[in-house]
BAKEDO-245408 format. One record per residue: y, z, x of N, C-alpha, C in turn; residue in one letter. Coordinates in pm, whole numbers, padded with zeros to 5 digits, always signed. Layout:
BAKEDO-245408
YZXYZXYZXA ...
***
This chain:
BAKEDO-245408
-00119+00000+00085+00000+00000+00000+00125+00000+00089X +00234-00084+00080+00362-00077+00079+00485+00049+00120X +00484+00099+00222+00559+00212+00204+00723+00200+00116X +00769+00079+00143+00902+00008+00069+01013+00039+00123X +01114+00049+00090+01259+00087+00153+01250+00227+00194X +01216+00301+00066+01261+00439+00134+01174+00490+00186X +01023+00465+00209+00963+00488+00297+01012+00454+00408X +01022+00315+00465+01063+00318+00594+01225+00374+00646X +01317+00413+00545+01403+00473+00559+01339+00649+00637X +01274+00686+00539+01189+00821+00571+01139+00825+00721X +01048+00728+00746+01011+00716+00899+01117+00686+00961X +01245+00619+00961+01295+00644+01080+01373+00744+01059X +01425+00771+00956+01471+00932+00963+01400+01057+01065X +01273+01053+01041+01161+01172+01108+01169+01094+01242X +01132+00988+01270+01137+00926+01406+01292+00965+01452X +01361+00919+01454+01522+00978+01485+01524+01130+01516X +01488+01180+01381+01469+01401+01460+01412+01391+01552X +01298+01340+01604+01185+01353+01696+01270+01307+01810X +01320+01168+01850+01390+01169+01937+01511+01271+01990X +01543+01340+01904+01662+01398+01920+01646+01515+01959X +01508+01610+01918+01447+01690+01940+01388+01687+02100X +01317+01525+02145+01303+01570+02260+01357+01503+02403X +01514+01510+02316+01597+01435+02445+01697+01540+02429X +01785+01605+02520+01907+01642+02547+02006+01566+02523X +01997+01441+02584+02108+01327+02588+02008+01220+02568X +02087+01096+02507+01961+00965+02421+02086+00916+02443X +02086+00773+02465+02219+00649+02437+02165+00567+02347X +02300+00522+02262+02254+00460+02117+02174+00332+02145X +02182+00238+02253+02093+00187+02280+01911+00223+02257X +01890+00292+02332+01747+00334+02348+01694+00402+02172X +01820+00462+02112+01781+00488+01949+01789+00409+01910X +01845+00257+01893+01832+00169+01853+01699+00105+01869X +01645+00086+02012+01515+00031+02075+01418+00087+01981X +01409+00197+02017+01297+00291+02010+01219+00252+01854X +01347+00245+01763+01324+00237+01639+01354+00157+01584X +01412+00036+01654+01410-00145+01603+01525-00152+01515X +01621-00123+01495+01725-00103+01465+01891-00158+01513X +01976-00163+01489+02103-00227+01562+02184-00112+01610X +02204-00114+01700+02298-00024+01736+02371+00072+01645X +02457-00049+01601+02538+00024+01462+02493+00043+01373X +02345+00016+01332+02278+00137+01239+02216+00271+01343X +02207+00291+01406+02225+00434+01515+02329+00457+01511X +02436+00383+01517+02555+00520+01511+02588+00580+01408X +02576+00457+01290+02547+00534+01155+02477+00677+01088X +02377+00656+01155+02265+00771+01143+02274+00936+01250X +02366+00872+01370+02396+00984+01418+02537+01060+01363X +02590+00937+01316+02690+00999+01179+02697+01128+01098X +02548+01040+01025+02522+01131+00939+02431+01246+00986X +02319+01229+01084+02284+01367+01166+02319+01473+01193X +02455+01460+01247+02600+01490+01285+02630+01595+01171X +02623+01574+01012+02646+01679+00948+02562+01830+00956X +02447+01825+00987+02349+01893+00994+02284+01945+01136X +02344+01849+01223+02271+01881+01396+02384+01899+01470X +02391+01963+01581+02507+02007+01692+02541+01871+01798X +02552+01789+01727+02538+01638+01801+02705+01580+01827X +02706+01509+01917+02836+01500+01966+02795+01327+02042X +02889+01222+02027+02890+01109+02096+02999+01049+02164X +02952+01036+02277+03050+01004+02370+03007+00882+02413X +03068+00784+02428+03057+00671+02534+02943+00624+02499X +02912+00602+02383+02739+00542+02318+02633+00652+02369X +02646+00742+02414+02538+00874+02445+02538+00961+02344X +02472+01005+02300+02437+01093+02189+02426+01252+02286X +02488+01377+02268+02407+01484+02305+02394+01632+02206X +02301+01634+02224+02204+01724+02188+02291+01861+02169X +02380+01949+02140+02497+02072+02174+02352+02205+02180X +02361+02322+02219+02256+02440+02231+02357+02504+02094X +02280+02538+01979+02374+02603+01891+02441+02783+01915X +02537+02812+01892+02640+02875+01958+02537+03050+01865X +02514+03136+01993+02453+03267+01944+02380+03352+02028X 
***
């Protein structure tokens, strides 16, 4: 069966945590690669990550922040 849009929306969502989880620093390149994607749908997504994760982008690098405690 078909996983469909929001299935594969779902997987790269969980694929994306996973990267993010086990990189410190990732450049939107390689999140793009990794997960077949355009760039500017990675920055999109670290966008929205961004509401919820300690994530910060600089210079197409994504990093990872240690949350403050």
């Amino acid at each position: 069966m078909k996983a469909g849009h929001r299935g594969r929306m779902r997987d790269h969502a969980v694929a994306l945590h996973k990267l993010l989880m086990e990189h410190r620093r990732i450049s939107l390149a390689r999140i793009a690669e990794e997960l077949g994607v355009s760039q500017l749908t990675a920055r999109r997504w670290i966008d929205s990550f961004s509401c919820t994760m300690p994530l910060r982008l600089e210079k197409g690098v994504v990093f990872i922040e240690k949350p403050r405690g």
